[in-house]
VOGU-3710 file (C-alpha; in Angstrom, 3 decimals, decimal comma):
1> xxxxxxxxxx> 25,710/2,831/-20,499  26,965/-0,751/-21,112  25,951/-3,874/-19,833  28,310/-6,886/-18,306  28,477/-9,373/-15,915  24,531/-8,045/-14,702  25,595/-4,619/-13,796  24,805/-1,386/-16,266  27,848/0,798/-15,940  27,283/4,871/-16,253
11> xxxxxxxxxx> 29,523/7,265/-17,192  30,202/8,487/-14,363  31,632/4,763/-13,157  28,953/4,081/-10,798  27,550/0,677/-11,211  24,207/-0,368/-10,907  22,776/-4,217/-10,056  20,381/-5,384/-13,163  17,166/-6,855/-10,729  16,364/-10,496/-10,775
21> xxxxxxxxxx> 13,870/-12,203/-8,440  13,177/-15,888/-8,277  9,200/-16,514/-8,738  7,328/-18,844/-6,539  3,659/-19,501/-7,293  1,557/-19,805/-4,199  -1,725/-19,865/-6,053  -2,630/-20,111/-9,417  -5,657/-19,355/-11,408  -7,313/-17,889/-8,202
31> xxxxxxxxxx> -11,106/-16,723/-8,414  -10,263/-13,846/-6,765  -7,651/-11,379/-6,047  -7,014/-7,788/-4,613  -5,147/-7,137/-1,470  -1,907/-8,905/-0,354  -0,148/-8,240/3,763  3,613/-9,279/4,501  2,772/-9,802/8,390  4,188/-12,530/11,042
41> xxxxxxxxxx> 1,066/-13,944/12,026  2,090/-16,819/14,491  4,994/-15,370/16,033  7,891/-17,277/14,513  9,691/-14,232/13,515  9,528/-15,049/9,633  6,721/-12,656/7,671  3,588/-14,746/6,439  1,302/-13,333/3,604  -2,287/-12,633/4,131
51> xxxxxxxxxx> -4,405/-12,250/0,631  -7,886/-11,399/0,378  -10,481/-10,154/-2,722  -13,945/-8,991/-3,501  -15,270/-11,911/-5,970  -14,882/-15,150/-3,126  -14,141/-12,818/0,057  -11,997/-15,032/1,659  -9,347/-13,584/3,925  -6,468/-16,244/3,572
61> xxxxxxxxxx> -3,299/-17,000/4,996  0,182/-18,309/3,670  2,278/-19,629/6,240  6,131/-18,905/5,887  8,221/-21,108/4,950  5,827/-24,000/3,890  3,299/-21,593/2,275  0,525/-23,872/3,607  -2,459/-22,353/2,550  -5,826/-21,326/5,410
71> xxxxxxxxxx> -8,820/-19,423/4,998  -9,309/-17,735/8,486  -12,341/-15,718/7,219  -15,077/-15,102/4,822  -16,696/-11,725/4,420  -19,090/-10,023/1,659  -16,556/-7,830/-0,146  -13,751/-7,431/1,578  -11,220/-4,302/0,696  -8,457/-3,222/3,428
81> xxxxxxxxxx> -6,293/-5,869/5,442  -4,197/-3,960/8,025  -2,335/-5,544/11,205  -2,457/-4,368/14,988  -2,353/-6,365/18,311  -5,572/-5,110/18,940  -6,089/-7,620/22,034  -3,261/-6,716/23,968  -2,075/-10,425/23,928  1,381/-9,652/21,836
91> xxxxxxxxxx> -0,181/-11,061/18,694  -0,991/-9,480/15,036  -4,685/-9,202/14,922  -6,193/-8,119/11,663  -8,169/-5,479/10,944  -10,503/-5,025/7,771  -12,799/-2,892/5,240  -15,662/-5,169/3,770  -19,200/-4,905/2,716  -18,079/-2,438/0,561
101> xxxxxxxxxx> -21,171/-2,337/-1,475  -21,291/-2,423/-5,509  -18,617/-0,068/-6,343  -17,277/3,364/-5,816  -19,843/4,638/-7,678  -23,014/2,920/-6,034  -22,257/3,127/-2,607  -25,322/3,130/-0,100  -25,582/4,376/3,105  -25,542/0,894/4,745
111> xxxxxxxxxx> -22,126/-0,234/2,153  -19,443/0,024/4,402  -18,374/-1,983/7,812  -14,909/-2,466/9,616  -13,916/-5,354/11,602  -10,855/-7,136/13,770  -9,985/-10,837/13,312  -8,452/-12,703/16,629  -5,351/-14,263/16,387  -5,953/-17,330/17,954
121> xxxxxxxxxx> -2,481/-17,848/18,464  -2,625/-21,740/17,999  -2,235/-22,987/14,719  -3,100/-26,708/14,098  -5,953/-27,088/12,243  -7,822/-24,598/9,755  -10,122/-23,364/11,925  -11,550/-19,467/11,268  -10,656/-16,555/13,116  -13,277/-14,915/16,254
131> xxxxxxxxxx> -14,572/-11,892/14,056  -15,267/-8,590/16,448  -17,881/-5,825/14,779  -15,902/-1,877/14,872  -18,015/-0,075/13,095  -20,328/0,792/9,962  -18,168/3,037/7,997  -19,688/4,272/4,210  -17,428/3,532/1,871  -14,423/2,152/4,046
141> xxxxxxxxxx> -11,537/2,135/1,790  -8,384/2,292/3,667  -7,263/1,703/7,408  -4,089/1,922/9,056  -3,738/1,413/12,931  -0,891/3,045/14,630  -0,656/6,220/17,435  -1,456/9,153/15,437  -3,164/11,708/18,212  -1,730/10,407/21,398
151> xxxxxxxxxx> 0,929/7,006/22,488  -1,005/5,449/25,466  -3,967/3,792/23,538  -4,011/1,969/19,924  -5,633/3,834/17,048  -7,348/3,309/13,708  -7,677/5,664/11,010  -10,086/4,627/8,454  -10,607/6,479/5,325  -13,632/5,848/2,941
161> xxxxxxxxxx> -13,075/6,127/-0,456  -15,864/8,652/-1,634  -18,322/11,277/0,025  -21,243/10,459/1,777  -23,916/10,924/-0,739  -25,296/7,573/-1,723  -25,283/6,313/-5,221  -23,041/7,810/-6,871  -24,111/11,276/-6,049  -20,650/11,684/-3,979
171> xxxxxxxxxx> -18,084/10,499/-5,657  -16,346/13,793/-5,722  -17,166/15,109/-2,429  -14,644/15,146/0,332  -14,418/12,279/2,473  -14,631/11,867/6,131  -11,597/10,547/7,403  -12,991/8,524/10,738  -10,490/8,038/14,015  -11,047/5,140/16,187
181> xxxxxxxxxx> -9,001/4,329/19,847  -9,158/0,902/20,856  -11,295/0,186/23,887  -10,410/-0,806/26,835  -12,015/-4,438/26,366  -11,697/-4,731/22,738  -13,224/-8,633/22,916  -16,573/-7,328/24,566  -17,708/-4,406/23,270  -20,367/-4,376/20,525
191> xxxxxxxxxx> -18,160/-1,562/18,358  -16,074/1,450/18,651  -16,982/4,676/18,970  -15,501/7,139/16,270  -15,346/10,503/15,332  -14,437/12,340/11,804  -11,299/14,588/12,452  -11,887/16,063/8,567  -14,860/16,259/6,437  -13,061/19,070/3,742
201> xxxxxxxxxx> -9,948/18,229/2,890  -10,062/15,328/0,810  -11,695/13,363/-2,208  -11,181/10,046/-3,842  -8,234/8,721/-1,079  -6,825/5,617/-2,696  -3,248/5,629/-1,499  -2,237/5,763/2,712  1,923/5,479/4,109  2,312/6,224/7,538
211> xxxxxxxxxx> 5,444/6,653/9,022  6,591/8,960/12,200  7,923/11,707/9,516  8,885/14,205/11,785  8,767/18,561/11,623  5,638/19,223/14,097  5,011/18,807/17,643  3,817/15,025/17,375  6,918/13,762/16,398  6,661/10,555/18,093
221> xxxxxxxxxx> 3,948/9,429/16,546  2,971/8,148/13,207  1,290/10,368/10,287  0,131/10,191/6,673  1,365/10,315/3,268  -1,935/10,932/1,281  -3,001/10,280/-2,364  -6,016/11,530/-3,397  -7,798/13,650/-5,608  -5,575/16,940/-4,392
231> xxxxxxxxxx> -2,775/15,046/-5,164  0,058/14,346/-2,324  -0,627/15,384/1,087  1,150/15,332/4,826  -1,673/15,136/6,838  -0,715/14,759/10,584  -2,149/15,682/14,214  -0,755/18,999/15,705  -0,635/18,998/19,547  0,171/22,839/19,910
241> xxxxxxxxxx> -2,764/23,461/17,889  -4,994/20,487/18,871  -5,914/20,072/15,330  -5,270/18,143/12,160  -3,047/19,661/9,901  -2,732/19,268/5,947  0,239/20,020/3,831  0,127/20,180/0,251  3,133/18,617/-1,266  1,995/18,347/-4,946
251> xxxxxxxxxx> -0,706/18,104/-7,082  -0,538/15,442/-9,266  -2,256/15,125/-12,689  -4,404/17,346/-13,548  -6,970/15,308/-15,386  -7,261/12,322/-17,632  -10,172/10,892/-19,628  -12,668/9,885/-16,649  -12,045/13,450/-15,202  -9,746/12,461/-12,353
261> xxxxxxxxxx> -7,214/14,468/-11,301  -4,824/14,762/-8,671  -2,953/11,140/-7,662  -3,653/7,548/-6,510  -0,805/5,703/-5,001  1,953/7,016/-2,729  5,676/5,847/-1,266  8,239/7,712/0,052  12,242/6,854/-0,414  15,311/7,114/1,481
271> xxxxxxxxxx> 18,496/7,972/-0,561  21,606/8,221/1,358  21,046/10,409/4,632  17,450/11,637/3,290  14,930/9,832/4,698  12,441/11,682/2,053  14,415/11,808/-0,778  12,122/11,178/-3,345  8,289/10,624/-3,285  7,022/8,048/-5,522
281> xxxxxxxxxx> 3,211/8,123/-6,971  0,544/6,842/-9,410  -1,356/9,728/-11,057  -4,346/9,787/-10,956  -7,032/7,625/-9,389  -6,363/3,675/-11,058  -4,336/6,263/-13,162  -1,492/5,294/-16,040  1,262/7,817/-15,254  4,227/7,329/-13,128
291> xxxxxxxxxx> 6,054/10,511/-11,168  8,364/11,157/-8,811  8,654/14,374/-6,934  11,802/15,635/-5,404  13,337/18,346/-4,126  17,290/19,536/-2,915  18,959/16,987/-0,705  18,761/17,633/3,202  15,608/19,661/3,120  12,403/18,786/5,171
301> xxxxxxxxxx> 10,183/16,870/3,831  7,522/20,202/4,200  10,146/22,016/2,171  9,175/23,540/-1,199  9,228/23,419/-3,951  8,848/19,797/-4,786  9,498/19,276/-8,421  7,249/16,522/-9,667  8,571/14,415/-12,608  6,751/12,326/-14,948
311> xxxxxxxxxx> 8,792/9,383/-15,565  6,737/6,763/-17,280  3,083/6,676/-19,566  1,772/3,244/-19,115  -0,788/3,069/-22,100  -4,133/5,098/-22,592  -6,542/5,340/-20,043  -9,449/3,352/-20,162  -12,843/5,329/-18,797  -14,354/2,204/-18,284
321> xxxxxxxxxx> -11,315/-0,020/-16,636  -9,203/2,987/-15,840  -5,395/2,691/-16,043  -3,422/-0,312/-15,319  -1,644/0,919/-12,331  -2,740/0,004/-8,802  0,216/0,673/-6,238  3,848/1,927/-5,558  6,364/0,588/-2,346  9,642/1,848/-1,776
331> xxxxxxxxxx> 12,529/-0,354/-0,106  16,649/-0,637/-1,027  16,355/-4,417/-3,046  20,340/-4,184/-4,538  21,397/-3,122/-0,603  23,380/0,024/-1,113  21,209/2,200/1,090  19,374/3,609/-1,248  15,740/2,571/-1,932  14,337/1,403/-4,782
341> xxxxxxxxxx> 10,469/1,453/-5,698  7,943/-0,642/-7,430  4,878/-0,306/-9,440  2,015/-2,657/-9,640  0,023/-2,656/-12,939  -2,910/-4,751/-13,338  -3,135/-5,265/-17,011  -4,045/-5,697/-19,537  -0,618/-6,978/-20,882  1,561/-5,254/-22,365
351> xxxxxxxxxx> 0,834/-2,673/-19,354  0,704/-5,607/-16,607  3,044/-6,873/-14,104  5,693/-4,990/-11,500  8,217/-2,762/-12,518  11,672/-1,587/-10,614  12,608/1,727/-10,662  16,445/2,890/-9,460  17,236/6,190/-8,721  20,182/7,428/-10,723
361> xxxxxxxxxx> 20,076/11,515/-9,901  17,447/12,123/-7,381  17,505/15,489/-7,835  16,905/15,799/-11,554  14,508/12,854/-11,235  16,515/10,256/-13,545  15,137/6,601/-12,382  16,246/3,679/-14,605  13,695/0,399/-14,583  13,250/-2,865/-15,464
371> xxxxxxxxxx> 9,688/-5,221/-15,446  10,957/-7,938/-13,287  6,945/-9,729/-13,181  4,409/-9,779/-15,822  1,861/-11,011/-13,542  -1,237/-8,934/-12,850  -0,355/-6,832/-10,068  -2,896/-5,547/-7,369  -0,890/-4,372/-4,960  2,732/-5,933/-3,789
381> xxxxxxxxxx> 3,556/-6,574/-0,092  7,344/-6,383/0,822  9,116/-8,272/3,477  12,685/-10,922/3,792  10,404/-13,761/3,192  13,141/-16,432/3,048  15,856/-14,831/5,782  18,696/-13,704/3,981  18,569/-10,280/4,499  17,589/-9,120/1,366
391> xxxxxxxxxx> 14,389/-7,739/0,595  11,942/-9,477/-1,669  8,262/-9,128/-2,608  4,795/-10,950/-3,175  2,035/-9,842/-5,292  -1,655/-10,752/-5,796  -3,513/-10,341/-9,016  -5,990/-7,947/-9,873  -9,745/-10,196/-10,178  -12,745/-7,940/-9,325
401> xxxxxxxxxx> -16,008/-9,260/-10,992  -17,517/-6,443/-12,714  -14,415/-4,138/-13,184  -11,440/-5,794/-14,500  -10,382/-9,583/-14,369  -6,947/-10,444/-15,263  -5,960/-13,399/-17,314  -4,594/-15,696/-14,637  -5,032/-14,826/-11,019  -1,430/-15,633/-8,806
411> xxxxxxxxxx> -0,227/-15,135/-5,463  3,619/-14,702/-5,849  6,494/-14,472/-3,849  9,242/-13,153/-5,855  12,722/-13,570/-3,671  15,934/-11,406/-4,657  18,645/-13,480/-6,405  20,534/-10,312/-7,510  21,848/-7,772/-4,500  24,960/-8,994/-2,290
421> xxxxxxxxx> 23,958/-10,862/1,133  24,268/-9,045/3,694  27,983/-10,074/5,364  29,154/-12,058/2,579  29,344/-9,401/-0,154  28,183/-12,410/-2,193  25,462/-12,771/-4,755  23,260/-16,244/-4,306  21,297/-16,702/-6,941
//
């Protein structure tokens, strides 16, 4: 392949747009640093960022397009930020994880609480958010709200991240994956009643995608994309069977030098008329390798074989810190249809920053990349933050006090200065 004029050239004449995003800094040197939300929190149609971390706890917002900077909460240890109108007033209310407790592998039986921030829905001064107690929840990991059982009522899914023996003693037991419906007076009641819908089926979840994927008899409603220690998993509500299903659809690594196995971040990408083409994944658990699996165009995303293919080895991994990668999002950056996907690696440098992957035979798993950030990546959030209709991202760095600290903290918002604008068939950058 050749390079000119910032396209790589293939033999077979298809050409293919070198990535380049423009960084923006929205905080630097933070104390913190973990999660990161693209989500329009006032209304005004652009997406805002919502950041959050376990060291200071604050649950802040960025608002789009000033990128003026409030802290709406403050909670011990804070993991999962997810988005719902849980009110019923038309606004995103936030949902979260906290009081997480020590670590994964100290957990107690009262680490572990989920709660809802109210959007206010006025704006002028930085005043905090009405905080509304869900639930105690071991371990609570990761949440995503959607309609995943029935269409009528709001859900949450919440997902701890171990079994629940206390400290330590269940790190490798299966999880109890928790549902919650949203009451009928969400502002007055003292929490919401749950039930576990699967106590066996997996350990160690660390990656969630929802997305209405189809194939069963709840097709109209949202289901998962699982990473965990059995690898990648469909697991989805069945309404002829009035159970929860789970579909294996590969297993990952088998182990590394911690002794996990299986995988711990998972996207899904659309190339061409496939919705599913390819399914992108970090193996294992905090692991170092980087896979896709795919399988012949056109089939269902339940059809087998998937082929799983390793595409990149980001360094050794580290018992004590693990491996440097954290997460993986899929979305079509250079606007030809097809998506795209990007890793987050938390350090240390040289395995640190994002990296772009573009799919150049799905079906024999060929992906070129490029690092377009060497920031510390937690996890990257992906919206049009600035309105021209291409896709950019933002990225917090990876600060946890007593597991790994990267060198310099940042909240970024990296906007695409490389893929045509939509209408124009111009490149801005």
């Amino acid at each position: 392949m050749t390079l000119a004029d910032d396209v790589l050239t293939y033999p077979n004449d298809r050409q293919i747009a070198v990535p380049f995003f423009e960084k923006v800094t929205l905080a630097d040197h933070q104390p913190d640093g973990y999660w990161i939300l693209a989500v329009d929190v006032n209304g005004n149609g652009k997406p805002d960022i919502v950041t959050s971390g376990l060291a200071e706890g604050e649950v802040v917002w960025y608002e789009n397009p000033t990128w003026t900077k409030r802290t709406i909460a403050t909670f011990p240890l804070p993991v999962a930020v997810v988005s719902g109108d849980v009110a019923g007033r038309g606004r995103n209310d936030l949902v979260l994880s906290h009081d997480y407790g020590n670590c994964m592998f100290w957990c107690r039986p009262e680490d572990g609480k989920i709660s809802w921030l109210e959007n206010p829905g006025t704006f002028d001064g930085d005043e905090p958010w009405n905080v509304h107690f869900i639930s105690d929840l071991m371990a609570a990991h990761r949440l995503q709200v959607g309609h995943f059982t029935q269409t009528e009522r709001l859900e949450l899914m919440a997902m701890p991240v171990v079994g629940h023996k206390p400290f330590g003693e269940g790190v490798h037991d299966a999880v109890g994956c928790t549902l919650f419906e949203r009451p009928d007076a969400p502002l007055d009641v003292p929490e919401w009643k749950g039930r576990v819908v699967d106590a066996e089926s997996f350990r160690i979840i660390h990656g969630v995608v929802t997305d209405r994927f189809g194939g069963h008899s709840g097709a109209d409603r949202e289901s998962f994309l699982l990473a965990s220690e059995e690898g990648i998993s469909w697991f989805y509500y069945d309404d002829g069977a009035a159970s929860w299903q789970v579909v294996p659809i590969g297993p990952g690594e088998p182990t590394n030098a911690a002794g996990f196995t299986g995988s711990g971040n998972v996207a899904y990408g659309r190339v061409g008329d496939d919705p599913y083409a390819y399914i992108a994944t970090i193996d294992p658990f905090h692991g170092n390798v980087v896979t896709v699996y795919t399988r012949k165009p056109g089939e269902a995303l339940t059809d087998h074989p998937w082929k799983r293919t390793v595409l990149d080895t980001f360094g050794e991994f580290d018992p004590k810190t693990q491996g440097p990668g954290h997460h993986v999002v899929t979305g079509d950056f250079d606007g030809d249809g097809d998506d795209e996907f990007l890793v987050a690696l938390k350090g240390p440098l040289p395995h640190q920053g994002v990296y772009y992957y573009k799919a150049i035979d799905v079906e024999q798993g060929l992906f070129e990349r490029w690092r377009v950030s060497s920031a510390s990546a937690a996890r990257i959030a992906v919206a049009d933050f600035n309105g021209d209709g291409r896709l950019d991202f933002a990225t917090t760095g990876y600060y946890t006090p007593g597991y790994y600290l990267c060198d310099n903290s940042q909240v970024n918002v990296f906007l695409n200065d490389f893929a045509p604008v939509p209408g124009t068939g111009e490149v801005i950058g």
